[in-house]
ZAMARGU-4260 file (C-alpha; in steps of 0.2 Angstrom, whole numbers, plus 5000, padded with zeros to 4 digits):
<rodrens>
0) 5000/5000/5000 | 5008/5017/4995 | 5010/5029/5009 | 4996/5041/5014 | 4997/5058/5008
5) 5002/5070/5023 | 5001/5091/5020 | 5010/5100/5034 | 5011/5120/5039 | 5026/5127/5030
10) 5043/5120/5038 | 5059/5131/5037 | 5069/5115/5038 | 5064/5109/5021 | 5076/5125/5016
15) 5090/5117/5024 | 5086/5100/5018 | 5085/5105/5000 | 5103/5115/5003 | 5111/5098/5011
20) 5104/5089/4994 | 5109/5102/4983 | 5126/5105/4987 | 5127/5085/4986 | 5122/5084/4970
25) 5133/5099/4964 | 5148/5090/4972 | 5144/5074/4964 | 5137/5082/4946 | 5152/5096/4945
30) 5148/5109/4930 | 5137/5095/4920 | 5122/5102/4931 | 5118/5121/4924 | 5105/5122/4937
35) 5101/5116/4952 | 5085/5123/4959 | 5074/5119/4974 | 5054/5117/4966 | 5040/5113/4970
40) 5029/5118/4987 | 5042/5115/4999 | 5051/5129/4990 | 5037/5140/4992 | 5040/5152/5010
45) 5026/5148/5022 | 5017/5138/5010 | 5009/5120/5016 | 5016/5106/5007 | 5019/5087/5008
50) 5038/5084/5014 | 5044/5080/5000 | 5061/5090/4993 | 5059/5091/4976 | 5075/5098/4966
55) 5075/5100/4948 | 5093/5096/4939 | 5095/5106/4922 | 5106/5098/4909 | 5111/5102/4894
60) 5103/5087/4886 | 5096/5071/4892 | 5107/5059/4884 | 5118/5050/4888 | 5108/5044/4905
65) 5124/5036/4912 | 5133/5052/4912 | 5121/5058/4928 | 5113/5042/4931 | 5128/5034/4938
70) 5133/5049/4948 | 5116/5050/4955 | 5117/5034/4962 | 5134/5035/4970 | 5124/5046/4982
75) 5109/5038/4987 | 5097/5042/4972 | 5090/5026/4959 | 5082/5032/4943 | 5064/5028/4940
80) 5065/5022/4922 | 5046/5021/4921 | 5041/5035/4924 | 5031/5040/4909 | 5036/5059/4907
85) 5048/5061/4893 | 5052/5077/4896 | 5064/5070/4911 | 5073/5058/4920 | 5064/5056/4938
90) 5077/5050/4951 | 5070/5044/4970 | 5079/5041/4985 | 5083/5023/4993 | 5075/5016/5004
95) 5078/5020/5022 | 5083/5040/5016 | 5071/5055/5017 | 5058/5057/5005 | 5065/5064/4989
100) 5059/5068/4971 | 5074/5074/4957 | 5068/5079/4939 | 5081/5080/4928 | 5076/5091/4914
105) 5083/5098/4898 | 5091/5115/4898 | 5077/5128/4888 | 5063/5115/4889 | 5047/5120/4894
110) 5046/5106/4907 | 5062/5114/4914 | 5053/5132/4914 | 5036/5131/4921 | 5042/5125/4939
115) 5053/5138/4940 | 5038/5151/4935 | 5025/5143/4947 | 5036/5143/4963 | 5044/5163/4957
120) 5025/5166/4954 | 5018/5158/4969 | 5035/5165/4979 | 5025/5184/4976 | 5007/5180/4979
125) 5002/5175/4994 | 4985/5175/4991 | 4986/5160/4977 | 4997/5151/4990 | 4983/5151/5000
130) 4969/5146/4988 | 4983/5132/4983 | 4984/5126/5002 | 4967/5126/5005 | 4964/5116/4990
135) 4978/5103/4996 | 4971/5100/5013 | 4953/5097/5006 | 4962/5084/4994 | 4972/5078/5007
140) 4956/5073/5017 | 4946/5066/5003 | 4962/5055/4994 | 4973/5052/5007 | 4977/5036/5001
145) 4974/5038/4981 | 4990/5050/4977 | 4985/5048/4956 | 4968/5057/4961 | 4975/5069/4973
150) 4989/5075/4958 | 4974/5074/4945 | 4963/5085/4955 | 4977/5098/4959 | 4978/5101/4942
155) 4964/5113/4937 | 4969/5127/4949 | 4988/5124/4946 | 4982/5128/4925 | 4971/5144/4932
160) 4986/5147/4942 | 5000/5146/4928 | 4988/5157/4920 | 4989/5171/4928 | 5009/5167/4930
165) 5011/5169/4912 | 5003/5187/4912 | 5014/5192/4929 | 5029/5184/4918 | 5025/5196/4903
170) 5023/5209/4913 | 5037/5208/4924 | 5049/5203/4911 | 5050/5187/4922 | 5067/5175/4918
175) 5072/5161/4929 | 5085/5170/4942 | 5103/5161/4946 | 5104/5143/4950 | 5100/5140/4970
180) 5117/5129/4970
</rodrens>
């Protein structure tokens, strides 16, 4: 049975955790890692979240997979090789270490682009970081134990959200900012 999906108020340790991670990673990956960023919710100040580090990894291309792949698991990471998304290589942590997601993406991709936006978007405007909390706590109770549903019904508000993202972007001049690591 997977593990029950578990939101929590906003932890400053995730910060820290992401920092220990990051600075891993750079020391194993060296310059073949242009970016190493903390994403997702537990990147987000004060925002509530599952406590789950998510790091996103920017190469310059996917392939070859054993240049990072082998790297990655030197340091405690496995890759997930079915996950269906194309546009990355999903790496997870091994049993017995802290819950971990790493998206390896491609430099200039879209998929490599819009995490940055939502968590620099969601980083100014508190109010959507509410409404998004407020969503993941309601999703929490109904699907505690069904993590595709919860994901699946996240999705229309994180689209209304992006939406409103892409104007802030256009009207900011928004561009991803230097790598956290």
């Amino acid at each position: 049975m997977a593990e029950p999906i578990i939101v929590l108020p906003y932890d400053r340790e995730w910060k820290k955790e992401f920092l220990k991670t990051g600075n891993l990673i750079r020391n194993s990956l060296g310059e073949f890692a242009i970016r190493i960023d903390h994403i997702g919710s537990t990147s987000i100040e004060g925002l509530d979240a599952k406590p789950i580090i998510d790091i996103q990894i920017t190469v310059k291309s996917l392939d070859p997979l054993e240049i990072y792949k082998g790297r990655l698991e030197k340091i405690g990471y496995f890759h997930k090789a079915d996950n269906p998304d194309k546009t990355k290589r999903y790496f997870r942590e091994l049993p017995g270490k802290k819950r971990t997601h790493i998206h390896v993406r491609e430099s200039g991709s879209w998929s490599s682009l819009f995490p940055l936006l939502f968590r620099d978007y969601m980083r100014c405007h508190e109010n959507e970081c509410n409404l998004y909390a407020e969503l993941k706590y309601k999703l929490m109770n109904l699907y505690a134990n069904e993590r595709e549903k919860y994901v699946e019904e996240k999705e229309p508000l994180i689209w209304e959200i992006m939406r409103r993202a892409n104007h802030w972007s256009q009207e900011t001049g928004w561009k991803p900012e230097i790598s956290d690591i």
